[in-house]
Structure formats: structure tokens, C-alpha cells
N, CA, C and O atoms as a MOPAC input file, in Angstrom:
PM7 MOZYME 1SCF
protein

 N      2.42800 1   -22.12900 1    27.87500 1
 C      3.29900 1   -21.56200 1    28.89100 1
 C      3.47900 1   -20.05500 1    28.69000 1
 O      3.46000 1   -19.42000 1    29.74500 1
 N      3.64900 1   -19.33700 1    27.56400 1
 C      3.73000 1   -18.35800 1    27.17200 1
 C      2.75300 1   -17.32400 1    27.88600 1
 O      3.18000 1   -16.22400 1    28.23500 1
 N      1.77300 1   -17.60600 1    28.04100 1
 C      0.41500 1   -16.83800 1    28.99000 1
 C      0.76100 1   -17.19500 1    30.07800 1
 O      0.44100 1   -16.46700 1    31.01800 1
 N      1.42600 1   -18.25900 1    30.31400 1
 C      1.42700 1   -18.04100 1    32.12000 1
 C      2.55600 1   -17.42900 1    32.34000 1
 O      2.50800 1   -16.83400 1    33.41700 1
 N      3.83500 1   -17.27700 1    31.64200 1
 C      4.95000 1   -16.53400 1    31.62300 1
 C      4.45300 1   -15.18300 1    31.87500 1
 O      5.06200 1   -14.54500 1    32.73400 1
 N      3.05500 1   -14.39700 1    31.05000 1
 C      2.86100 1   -13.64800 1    30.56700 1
 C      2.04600 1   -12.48200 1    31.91700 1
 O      2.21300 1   -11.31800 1    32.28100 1
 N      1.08000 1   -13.71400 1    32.32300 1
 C      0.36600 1   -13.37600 1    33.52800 1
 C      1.30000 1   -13.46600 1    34.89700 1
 O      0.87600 1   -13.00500 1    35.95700 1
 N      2.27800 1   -13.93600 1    34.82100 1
 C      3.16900 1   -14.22200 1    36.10400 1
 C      4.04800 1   -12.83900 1    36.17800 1
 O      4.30200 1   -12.06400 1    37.09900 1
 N      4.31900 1   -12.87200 1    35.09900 1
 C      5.11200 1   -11.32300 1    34.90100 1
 C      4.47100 1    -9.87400 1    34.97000 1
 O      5.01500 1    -8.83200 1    35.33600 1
 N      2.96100 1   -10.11000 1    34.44900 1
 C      2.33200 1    -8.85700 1    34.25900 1
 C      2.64200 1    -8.65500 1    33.24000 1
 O      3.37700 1    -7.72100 1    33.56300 1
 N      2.75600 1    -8.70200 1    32.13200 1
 C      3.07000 1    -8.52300 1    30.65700 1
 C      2.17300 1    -8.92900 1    29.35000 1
 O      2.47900 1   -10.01600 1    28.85900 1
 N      1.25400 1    -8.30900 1    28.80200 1
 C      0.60200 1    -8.91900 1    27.87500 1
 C      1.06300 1    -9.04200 1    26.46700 1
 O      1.58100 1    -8.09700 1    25.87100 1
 N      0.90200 1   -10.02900 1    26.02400 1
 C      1.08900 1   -10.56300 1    24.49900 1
 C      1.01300 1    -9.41600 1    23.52300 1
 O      1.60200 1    -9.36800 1    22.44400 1
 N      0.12100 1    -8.38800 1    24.09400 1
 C     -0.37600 1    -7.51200 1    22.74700 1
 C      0.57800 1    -6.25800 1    22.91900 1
 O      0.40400 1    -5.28900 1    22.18000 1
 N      1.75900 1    -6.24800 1    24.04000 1
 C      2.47400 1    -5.25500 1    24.49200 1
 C      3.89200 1    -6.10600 1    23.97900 1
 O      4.46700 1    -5.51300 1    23.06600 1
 N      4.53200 1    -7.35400 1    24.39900 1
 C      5.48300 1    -7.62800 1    23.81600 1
 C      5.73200 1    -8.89400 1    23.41600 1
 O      4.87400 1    -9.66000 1    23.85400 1
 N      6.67900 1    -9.49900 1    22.66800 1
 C      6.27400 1   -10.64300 1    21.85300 1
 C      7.54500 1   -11.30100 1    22.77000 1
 O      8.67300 1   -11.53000 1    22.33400 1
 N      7.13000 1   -11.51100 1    23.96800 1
 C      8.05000 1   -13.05700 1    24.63900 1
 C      8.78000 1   -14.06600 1    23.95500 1
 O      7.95900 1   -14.17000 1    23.04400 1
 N      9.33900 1   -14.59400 1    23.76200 1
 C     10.36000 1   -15.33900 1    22.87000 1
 C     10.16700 1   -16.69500 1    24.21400 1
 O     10.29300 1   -16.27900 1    25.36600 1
 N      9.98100 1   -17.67900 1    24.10000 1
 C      9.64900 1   -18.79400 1    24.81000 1
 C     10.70500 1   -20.09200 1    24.24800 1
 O     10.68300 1   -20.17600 1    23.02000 1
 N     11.45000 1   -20.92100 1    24.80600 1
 C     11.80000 1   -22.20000 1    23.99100 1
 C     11.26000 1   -22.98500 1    24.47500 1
 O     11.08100 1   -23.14000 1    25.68300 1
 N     10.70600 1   -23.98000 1    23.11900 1
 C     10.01900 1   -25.26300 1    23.49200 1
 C     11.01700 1   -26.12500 1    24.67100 1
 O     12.17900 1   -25.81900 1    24.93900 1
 N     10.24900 1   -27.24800 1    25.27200 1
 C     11.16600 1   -27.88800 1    25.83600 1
 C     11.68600 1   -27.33600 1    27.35700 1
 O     12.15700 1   -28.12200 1    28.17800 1
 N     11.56900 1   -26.16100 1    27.57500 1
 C     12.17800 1   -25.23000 1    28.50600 1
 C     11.50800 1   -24.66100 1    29.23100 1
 O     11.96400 1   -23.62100 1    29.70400 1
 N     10.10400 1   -25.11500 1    29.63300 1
 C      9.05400 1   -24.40200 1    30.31700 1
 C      9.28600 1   -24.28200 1    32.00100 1
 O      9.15300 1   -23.30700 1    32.73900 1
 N      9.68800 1   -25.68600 1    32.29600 1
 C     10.02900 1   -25.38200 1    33.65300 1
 C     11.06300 1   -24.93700 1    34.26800 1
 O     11.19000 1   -24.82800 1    35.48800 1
 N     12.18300 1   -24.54600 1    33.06800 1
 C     13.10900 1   -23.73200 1    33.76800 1
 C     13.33500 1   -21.60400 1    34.15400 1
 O     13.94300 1   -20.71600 1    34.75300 1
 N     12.33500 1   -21.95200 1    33.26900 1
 C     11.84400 1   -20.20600 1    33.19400 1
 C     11.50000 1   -19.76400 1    34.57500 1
 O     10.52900 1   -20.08100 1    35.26100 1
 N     12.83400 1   -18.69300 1    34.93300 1
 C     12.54300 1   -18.23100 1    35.90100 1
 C     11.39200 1   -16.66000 1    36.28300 1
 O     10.79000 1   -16.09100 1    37.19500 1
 N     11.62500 1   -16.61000 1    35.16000 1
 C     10.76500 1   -14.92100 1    34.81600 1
 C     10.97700 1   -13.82700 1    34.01700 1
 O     11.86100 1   -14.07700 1    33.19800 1
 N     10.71800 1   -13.17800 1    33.95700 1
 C     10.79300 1   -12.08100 1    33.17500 1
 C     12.00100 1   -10.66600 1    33.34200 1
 O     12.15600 1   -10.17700 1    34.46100 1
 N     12.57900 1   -10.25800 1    32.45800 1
 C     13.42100 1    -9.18600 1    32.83000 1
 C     13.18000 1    -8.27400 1    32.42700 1
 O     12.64800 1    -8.37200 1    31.32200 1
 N     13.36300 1    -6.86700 1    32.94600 1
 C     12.99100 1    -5.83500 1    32.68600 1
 C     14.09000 1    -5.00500 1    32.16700 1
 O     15.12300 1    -4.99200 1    32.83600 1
 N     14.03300 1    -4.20100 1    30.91300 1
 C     15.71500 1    -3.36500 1    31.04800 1
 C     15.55900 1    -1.76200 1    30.08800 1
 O     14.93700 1    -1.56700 1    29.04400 1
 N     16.17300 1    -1.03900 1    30.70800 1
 C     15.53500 1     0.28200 1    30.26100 1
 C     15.72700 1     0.81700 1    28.88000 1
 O     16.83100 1     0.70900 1    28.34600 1
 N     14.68400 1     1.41000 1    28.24100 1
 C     14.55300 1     1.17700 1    26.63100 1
 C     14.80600 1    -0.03700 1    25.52700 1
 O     15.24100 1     0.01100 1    24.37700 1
 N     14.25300 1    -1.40100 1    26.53700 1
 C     14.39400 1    -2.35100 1    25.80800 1
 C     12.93600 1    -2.67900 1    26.22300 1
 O     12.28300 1    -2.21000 1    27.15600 1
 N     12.48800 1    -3.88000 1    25.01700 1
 C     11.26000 1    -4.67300 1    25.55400 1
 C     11.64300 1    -5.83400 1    26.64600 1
 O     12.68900 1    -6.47400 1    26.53800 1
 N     10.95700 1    -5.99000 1    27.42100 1
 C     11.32600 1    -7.08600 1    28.19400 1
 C     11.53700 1    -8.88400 1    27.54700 1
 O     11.24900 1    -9.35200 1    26.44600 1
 N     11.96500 1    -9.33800 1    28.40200 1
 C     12.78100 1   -10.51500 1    27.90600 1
 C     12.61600 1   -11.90500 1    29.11100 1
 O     12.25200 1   -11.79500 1    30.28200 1
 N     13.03900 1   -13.27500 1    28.32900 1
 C     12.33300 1   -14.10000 1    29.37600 1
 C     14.10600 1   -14.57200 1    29.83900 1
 O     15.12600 1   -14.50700 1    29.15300 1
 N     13.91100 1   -15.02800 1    31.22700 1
 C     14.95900 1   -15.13400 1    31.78600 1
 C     14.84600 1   -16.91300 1    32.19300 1
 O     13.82500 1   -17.39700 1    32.68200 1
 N     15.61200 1   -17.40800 1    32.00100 1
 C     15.91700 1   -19.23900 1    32.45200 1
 C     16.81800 1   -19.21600 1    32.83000 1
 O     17.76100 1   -18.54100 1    32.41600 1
 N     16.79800 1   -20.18000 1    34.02000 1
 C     17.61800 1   -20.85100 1    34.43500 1
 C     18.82500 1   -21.54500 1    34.07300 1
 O     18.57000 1   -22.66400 1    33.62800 1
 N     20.09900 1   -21.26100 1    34.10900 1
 C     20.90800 1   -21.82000 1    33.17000 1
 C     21.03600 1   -23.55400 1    33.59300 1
 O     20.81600 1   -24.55400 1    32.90900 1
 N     21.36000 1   -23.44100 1    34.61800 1
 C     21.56200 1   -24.87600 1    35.27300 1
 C     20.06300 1   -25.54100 1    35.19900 1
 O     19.83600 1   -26.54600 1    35.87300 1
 N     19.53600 1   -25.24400 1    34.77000 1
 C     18.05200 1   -26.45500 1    34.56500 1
 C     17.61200 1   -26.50800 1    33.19400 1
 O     16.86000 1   -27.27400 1    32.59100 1
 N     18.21500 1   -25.59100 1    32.89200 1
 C     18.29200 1   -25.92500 1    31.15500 1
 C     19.79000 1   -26.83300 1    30.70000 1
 O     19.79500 1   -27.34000 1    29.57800 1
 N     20.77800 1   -26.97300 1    31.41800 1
 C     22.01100 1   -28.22600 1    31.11100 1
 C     20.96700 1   -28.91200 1    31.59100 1
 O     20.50100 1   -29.25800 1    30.50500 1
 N     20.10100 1   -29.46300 1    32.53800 1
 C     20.24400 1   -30.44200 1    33.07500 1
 C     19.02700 1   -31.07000 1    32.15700 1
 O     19.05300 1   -32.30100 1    32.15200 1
 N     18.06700 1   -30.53900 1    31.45300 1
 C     17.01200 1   -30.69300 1    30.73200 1
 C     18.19000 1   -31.08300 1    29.13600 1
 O     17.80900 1   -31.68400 1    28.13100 1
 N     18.90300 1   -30.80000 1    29.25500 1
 C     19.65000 1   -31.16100 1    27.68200 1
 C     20.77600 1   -32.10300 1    27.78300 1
 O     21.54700 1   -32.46300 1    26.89300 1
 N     20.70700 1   -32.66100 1    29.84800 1
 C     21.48600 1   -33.71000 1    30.00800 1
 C     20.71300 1   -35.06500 1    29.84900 1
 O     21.12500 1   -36.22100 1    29.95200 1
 N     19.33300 1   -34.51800 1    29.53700 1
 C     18.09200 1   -36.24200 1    29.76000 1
 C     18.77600 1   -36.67200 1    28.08900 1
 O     18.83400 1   -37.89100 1    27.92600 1
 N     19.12200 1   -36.09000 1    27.25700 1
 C     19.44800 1   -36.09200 1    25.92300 1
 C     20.58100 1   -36.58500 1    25.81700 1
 O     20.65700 1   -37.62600 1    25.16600 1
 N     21.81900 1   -36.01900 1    26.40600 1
 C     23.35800 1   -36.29900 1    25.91800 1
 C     24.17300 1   -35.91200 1    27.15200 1
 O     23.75200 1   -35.19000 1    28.05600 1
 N     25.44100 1   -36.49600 1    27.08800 1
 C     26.29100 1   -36.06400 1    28.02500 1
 C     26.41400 1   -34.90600 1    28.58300 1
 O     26.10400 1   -33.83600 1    28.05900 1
 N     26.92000 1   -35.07900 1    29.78700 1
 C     26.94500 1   -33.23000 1    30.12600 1
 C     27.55700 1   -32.57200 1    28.97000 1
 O     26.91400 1   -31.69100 1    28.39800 1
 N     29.13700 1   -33.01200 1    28.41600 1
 C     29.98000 1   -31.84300 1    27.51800 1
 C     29.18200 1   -31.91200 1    26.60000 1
 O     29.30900 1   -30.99400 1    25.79000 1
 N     28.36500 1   -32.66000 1    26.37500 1
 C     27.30300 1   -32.36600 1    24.52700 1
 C     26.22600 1   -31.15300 1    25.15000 1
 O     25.86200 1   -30.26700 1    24.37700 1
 N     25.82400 1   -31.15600 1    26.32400 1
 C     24.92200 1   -30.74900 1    26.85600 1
 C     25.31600 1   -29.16500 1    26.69500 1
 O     24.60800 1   -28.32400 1    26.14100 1
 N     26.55600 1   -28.94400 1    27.27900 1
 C     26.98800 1   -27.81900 1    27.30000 1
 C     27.56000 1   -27.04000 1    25.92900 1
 O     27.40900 1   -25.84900 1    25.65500 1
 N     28.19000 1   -27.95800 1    25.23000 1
 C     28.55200 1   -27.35400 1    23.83000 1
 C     27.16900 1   -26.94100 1    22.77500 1
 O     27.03700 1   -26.09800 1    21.88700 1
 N     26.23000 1   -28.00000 1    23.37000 1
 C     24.69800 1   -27.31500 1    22.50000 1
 C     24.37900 1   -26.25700 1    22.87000 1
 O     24.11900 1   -25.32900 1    22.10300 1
 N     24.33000 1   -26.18300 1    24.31100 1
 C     23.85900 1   -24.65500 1    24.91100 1
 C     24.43600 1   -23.52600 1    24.63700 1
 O     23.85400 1   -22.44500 1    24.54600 1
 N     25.60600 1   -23.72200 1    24.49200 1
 C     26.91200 1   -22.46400 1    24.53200 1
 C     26.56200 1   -22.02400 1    22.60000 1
 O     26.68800 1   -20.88800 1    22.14200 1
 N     26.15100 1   -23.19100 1    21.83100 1
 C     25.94100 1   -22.52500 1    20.33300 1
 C     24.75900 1   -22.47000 1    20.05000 1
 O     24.28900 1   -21.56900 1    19.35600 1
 N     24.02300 1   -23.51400 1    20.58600 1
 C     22.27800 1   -23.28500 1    20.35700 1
 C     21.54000 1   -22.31100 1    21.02400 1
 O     20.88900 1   -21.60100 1    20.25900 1
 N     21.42000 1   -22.01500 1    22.38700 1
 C     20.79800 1   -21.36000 1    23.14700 1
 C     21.64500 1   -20.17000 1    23.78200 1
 O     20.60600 1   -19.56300 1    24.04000 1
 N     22.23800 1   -19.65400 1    24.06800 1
 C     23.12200 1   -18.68100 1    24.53800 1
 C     23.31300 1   -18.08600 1    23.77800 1
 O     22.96000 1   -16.92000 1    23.60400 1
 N     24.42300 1   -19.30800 1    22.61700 1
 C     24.95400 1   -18.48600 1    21.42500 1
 C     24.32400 1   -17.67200 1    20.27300 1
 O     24.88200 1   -17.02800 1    19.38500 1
 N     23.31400 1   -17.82700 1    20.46600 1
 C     21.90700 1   -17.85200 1    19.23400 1
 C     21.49600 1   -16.25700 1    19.85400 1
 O     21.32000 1   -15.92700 1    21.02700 1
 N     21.42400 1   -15.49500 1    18.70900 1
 C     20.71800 1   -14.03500 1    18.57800 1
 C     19.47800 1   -14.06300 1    17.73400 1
 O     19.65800 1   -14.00000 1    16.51700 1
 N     18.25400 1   -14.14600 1    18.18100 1
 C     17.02500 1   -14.02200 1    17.36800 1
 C     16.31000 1   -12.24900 1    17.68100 1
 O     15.19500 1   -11.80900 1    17.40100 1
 N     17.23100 1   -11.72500 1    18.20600 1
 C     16.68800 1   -10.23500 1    18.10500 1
 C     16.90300 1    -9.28500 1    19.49700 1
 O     17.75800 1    -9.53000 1    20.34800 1
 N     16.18300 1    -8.43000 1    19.53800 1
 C     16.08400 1    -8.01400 1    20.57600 1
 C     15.07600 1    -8.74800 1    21.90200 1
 O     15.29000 1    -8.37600 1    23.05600 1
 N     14.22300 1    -9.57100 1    21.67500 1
 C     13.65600 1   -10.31200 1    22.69800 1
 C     14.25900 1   -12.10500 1    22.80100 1
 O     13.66800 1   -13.15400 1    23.05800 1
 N     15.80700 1   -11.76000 1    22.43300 1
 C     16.13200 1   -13.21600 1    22.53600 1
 C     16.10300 1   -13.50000 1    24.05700 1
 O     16.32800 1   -12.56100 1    24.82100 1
 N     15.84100 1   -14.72000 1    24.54200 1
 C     15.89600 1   -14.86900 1    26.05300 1
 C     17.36700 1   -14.73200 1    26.74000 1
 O     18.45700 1   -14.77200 1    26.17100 1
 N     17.08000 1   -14.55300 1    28.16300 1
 C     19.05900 1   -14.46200 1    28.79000 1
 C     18.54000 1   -15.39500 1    29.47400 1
 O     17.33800 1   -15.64400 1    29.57400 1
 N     19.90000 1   -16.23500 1    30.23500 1
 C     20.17200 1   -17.30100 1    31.15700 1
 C     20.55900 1   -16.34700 1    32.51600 1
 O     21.19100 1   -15.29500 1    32.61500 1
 N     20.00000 1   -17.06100 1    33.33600 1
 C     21.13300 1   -16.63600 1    35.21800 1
 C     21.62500 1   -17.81400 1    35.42700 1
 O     21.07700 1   -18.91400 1    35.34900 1
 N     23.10100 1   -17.41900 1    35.80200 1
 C     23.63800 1   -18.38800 1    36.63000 1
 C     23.26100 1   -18.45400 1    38.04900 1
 O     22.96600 1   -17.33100 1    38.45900 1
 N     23.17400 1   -19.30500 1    38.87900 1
 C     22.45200 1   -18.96600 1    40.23100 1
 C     23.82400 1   -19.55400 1    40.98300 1
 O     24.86200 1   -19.77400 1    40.35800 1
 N     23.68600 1   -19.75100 1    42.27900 1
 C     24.14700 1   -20.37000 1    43.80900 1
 C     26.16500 1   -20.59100 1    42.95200 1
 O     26.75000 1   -21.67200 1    43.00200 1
 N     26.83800 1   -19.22100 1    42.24300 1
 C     27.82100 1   -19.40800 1    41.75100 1
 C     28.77100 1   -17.95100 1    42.41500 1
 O     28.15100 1   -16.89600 1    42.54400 1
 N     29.82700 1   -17.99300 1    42.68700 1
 C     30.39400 1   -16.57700 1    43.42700 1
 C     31.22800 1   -15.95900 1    42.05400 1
 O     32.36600 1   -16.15100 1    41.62800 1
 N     30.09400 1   -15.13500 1    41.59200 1
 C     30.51400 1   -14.15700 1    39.95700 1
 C     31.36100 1   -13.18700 1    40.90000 1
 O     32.54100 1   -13.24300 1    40.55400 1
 N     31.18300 1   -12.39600 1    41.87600 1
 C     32.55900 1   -10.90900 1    42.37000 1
 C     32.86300 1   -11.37000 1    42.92100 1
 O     32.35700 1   -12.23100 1    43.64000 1
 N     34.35200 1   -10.79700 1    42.77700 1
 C     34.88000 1   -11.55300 1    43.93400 1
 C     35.35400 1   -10.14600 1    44.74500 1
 O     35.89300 1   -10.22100 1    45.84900 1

């Protein structure tokens, strides 16, 4: 998945080191871009609960995410989540 992340984005492997989670391929929405940073992979937040709801309850679902995946700093190319179809300004 990592190469097709890679080719979908325009981004090659030998330019930046994508950070990918197993398990999570089809929620990857794409790539982010941000100025004087390397770029970064962006998922879906709501299809990643729902991929960690085939596993456990929603609240297990969500308390894993909030310390495993969100909560988790592996560097500067750690991945970010979007929330989507949610009214963030009000």
C-alpha cells in the first residue's frame, strides 16, 4: 500500500519515509502537505473506529485509538486523522 499511497500522492519513497499502519489501508485518505515539514499520511478517523470496531466495542474502539493511534508520537512523519461530515466552526 505504501507505493500506492506513494504514487497517488506524487511522493517518492526515496524523498520521504511515509509512516503507513498495518491494518489501515483502506482508510487512508491521502497525503498532507505542510510547510517546512515532510509530508504525512492522512486517515480517515471514522473508518479507522470502525475497522477497530470489527475487534471490540465501540468505547474499546475509541479508547485504543485516542492512546494507540492519535495518542502515539513516532516523529515527525507520524500520520494525522480528519474528522469528516462533523460541524468543527461554529
Amino acid at each position: 500500500m505504501k507505493e500506492e499511497v506513494e504514487e497517488i500522492a506524487g511522493f517518492s519513497g526515496e524523498d520521504y519515509d511515509l509512516l503507513i499502519m498495518d491494518g489501515f489501508d483502506d482508510c487512508i485518505e491521502g497525503v498532507v502537505e505542510r510547510f517546512g515539514q515532510t509530508p504525512i499520511v492522512c486517515y480517515n478517523k471514522q473508518k479507522v473506529l470502525s475497522v477497530l470496531e470489527e475487534e471490540m466495542t465501540p468505547d474499546e474502539a475509541h479508547e485504543w485509538f485516542e492512546f494507540n493511534q492519535i495518542g502515539a508520537w513516532v516523529g515527525d512523519s507520524t500520520p494525522c486523522f480528519i474528522t469528516q461530515g462533523e460541524k468543527i466552526c461554529k
